[in-house]
Short mmCIF file of the C-alpha atoms (twelve columns), coordinates in Angstrom:
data_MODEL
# 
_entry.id   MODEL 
# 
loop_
_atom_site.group_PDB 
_atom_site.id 
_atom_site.type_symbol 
_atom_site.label_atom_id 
_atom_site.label_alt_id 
_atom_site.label_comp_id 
_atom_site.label_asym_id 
_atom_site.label_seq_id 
_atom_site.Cartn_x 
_atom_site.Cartn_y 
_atom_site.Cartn_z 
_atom_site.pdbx_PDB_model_num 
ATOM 1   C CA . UNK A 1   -44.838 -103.228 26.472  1 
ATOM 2   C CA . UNK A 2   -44.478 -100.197 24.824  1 
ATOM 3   C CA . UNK A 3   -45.774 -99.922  21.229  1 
ATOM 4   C CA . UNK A 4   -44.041 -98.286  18.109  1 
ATOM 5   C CA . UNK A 5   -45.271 -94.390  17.931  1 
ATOM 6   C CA . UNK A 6   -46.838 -93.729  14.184  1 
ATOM 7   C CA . UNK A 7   -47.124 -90.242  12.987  1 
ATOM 8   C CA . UNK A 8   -50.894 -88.512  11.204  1 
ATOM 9   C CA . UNK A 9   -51.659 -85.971  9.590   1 
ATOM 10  C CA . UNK A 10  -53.199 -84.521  12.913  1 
ATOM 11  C CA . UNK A 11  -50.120 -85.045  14.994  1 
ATOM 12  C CA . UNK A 12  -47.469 -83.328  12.521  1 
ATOM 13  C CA . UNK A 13  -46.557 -79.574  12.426  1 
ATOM 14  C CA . UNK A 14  -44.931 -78.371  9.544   1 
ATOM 15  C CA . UNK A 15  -42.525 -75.922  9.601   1 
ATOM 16  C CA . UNK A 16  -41.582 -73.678  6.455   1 
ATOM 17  C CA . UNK A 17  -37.343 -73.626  5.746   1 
ATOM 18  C CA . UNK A 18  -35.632 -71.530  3.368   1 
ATOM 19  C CA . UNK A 19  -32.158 -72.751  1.451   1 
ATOM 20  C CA . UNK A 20  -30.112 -70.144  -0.219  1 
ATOM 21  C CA . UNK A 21  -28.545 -72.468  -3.034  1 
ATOM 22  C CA . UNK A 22  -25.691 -70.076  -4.239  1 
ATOM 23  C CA . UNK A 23  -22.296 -71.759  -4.557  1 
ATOM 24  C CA . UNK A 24  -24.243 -75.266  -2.996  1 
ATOM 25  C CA . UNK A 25  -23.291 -78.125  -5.389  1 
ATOM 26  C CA . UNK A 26  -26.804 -79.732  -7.349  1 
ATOM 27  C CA . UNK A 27  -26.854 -82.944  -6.617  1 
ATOM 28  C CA . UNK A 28  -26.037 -82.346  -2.546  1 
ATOM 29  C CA . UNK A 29  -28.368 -79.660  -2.267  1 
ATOM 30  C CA . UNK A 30  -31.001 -81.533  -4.110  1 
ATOM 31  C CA . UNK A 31  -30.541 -84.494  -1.285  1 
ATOM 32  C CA . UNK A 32  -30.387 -82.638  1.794   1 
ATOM 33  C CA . UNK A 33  -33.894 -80.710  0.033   1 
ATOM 34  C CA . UNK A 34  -35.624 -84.057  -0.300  1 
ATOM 35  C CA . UNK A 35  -34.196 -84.835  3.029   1 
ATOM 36  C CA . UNK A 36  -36.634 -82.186  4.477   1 
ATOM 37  C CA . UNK A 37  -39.292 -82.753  2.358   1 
ATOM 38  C CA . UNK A 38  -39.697 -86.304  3.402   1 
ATOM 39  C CA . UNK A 39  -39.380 -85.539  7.288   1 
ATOM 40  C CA . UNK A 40  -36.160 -87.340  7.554   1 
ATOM 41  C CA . UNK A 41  -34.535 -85.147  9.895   1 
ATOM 42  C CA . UNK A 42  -37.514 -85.858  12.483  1 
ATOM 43  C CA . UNK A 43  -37.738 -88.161  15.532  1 
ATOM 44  C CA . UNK A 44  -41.288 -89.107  14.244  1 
ATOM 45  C CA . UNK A 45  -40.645 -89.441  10.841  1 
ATOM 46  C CA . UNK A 46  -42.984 -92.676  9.221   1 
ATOM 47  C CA . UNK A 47  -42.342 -93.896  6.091   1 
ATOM 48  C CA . UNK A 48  -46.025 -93.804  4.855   1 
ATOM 49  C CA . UNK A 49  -47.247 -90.811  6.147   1 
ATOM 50  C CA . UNK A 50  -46.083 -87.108  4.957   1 
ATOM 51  C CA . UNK A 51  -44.059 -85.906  8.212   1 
ATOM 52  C CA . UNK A 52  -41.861 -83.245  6.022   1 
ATOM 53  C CA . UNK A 53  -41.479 -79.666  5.489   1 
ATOM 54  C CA . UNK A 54  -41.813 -76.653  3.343   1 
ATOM 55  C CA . UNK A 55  -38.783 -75.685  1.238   1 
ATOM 56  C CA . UNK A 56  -38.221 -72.541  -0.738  1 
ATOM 57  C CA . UNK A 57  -35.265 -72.939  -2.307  1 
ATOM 58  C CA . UNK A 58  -33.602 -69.066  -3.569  1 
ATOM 59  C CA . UNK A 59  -30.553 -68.279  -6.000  1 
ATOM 60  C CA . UNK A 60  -31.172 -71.452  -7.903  1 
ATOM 61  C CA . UNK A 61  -29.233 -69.928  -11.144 1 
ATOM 62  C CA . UNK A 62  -26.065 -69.195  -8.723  1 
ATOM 63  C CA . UNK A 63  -25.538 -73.013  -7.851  1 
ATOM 64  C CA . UNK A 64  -23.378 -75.482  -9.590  1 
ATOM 65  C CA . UNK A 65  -22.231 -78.801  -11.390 1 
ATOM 66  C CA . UNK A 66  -18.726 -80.082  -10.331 1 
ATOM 67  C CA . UNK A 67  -16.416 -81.588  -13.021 1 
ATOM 68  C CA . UNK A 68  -17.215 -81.799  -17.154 1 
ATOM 69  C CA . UNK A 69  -21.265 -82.237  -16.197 1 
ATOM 70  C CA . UNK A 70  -22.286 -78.590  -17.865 1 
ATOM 71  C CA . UNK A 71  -20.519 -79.620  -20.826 1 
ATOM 72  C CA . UNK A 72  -21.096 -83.315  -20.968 1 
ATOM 73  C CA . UNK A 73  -24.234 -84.457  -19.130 1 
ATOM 74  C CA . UNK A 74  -27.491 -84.110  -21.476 1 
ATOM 75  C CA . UNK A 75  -30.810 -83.805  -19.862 1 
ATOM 76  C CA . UNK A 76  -33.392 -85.261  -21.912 1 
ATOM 77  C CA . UNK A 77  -37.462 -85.577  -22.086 1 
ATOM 78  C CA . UNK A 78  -39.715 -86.856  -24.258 1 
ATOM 79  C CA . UNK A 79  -43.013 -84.971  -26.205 1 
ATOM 80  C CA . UNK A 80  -45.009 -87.872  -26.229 1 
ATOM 81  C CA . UNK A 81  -44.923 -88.148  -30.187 1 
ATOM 82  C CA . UNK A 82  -43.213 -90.355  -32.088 1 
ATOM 83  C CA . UNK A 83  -39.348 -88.655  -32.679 1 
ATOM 84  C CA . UNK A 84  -40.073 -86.377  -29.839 1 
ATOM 85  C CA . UNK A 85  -37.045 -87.229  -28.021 1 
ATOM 86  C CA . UNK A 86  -35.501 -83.823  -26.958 1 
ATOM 87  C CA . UNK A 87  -32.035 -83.319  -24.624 1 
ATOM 88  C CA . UNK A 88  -30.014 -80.317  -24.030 1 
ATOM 89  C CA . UNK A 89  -27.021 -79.709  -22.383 1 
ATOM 90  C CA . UNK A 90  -27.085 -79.771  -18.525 1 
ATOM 91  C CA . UNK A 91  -24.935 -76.396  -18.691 1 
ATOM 92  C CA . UNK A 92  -27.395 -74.632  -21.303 1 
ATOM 93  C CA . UNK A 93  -30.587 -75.806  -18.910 1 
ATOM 94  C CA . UNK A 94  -28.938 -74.225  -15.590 1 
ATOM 95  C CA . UNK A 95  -28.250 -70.864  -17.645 1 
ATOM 96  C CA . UNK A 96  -32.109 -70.622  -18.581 1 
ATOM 97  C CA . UNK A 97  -34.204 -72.495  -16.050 1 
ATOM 98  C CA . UNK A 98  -32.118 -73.380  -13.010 1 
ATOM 99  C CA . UNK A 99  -34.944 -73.676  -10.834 1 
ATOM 100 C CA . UNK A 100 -36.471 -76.704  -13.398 1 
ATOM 101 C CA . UNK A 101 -32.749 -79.050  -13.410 1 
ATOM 102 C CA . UNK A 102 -33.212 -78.093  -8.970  1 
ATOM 103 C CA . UNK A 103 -37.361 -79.382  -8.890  1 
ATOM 104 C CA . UNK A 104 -36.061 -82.468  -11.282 1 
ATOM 105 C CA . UNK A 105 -33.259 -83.244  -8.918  1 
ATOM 106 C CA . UNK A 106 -35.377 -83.548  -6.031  1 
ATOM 107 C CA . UNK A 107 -38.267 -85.135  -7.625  1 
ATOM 108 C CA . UNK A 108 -36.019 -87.924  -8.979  1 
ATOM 109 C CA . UNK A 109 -34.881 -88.616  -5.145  1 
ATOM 110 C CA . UNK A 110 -38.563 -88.707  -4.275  1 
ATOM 111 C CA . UNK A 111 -40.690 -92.115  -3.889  1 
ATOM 112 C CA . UNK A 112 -42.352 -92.399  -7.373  1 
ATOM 113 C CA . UNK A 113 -46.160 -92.268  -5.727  1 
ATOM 114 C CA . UNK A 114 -49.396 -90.549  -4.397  1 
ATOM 115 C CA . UNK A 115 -46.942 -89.703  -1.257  1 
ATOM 116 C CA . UNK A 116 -43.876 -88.260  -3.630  1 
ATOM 117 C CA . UNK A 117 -46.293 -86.505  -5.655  1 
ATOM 118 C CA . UNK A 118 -47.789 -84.785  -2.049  1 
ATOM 119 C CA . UNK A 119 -44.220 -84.061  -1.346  1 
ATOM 120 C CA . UNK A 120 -42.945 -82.347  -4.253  1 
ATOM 121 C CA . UNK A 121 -45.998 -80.153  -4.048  1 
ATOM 122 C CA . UNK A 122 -44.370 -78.328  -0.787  1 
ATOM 123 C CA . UNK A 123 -41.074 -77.550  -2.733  1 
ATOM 124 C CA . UNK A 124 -40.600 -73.656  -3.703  1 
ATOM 125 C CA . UNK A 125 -37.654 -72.963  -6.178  1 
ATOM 126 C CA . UNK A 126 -36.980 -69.178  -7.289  1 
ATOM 127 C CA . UNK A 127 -33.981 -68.265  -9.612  1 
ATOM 128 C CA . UNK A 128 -33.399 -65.256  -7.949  1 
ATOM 129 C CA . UNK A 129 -33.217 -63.701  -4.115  1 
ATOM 130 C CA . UNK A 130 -36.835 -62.533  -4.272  1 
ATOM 131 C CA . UNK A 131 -39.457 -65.350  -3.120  1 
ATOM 132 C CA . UNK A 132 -43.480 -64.694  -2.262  1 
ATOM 133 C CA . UNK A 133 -43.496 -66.393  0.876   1 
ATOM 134 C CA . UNK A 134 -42.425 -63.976  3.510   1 
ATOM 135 C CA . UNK A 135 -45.681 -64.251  4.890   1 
ATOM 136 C CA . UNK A 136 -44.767 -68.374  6.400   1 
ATOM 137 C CA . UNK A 137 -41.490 -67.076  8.233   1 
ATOM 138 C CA . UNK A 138 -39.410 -69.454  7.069   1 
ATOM 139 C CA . UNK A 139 -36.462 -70.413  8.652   1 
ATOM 140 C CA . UNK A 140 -33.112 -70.262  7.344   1 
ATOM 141 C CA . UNK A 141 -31.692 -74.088  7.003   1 
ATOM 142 C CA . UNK A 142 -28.271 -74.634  6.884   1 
ATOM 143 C CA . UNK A 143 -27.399 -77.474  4.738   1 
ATOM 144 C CA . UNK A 144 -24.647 -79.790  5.884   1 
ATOM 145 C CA . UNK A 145 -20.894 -79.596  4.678   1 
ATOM 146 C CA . UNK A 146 -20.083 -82.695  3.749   1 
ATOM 147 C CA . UNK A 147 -16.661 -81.732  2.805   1 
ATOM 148 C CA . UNK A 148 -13.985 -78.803  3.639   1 
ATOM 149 C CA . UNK A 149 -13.810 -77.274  -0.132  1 
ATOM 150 C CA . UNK A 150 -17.790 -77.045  -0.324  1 
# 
């Protein structure tokens, strides 16, 4: 009898990836990013244990929304006072922090725990070309076309 392989710390090497997001659609980008993050696209991935990747995500301000989401779709958060609801357009946000609407995205596709909160911490996002990490090598990742006008 053979028994189920389960993935450590000690037994996973992480790799470091690096997604160009220009003309990549948010919410597909964000998924496939999480994707990686988690390990998913392993043979030993393990639900409890943190078998993902390093992302740096570059050219966050050159991806976009599809349909009326810039205009329509308000992004809101709260100050923590009382009245200190504040939301902004989703089109206004990507003009002047892209790379914050990309690290929400993927956080919100994240488990909500200790592990998600390990997770998010090995997610780069840059606005422009230029990123800090040329040291890791990363690898270029080709995200997956779901569809043929993408």
């Amino acid at each position: 009898m053979q028994k189920t392989y389960m993935a450590n710390d000690q037994t996973v090497t992480r790799k470091w990836y690096i997604v160009d997001a220009e003309g990549q659609v948010l919410g597909r980008l964000a998924s496939q990013v999480a994707s990686v993050l988690r390990g998913k696209n392993k043979p030993i991935f393990t639900p409890h244990v943190d078998t993902g990747d390093f992302v740096v995500v570059i050219n966050c301000d050159k991806m976009i929304v599809t349909g009326k989401k810039a205009e329509q779709k308000m992004v809101r958060r709260h100050t923590g006072y009382v009245g200190g609801l504040k939301e902004v357009q989703l089109g206004k946000l990507l003009d002047t922090r892209a790379n914050y609407v990309l690290y929400a995205a993927v956080k919100g596709m994240l488990p909500k725990n200790s592990l998600g909160r390990k997770l998010l911490k090995k997610l780069r996002v840059y606005n422009g070309p230029e990123h800090e990490h040329q040291a890791q090598q990363p690898i270029k990742l080709e995200l997956v076309k779901r569809y043929e006008n993408e």
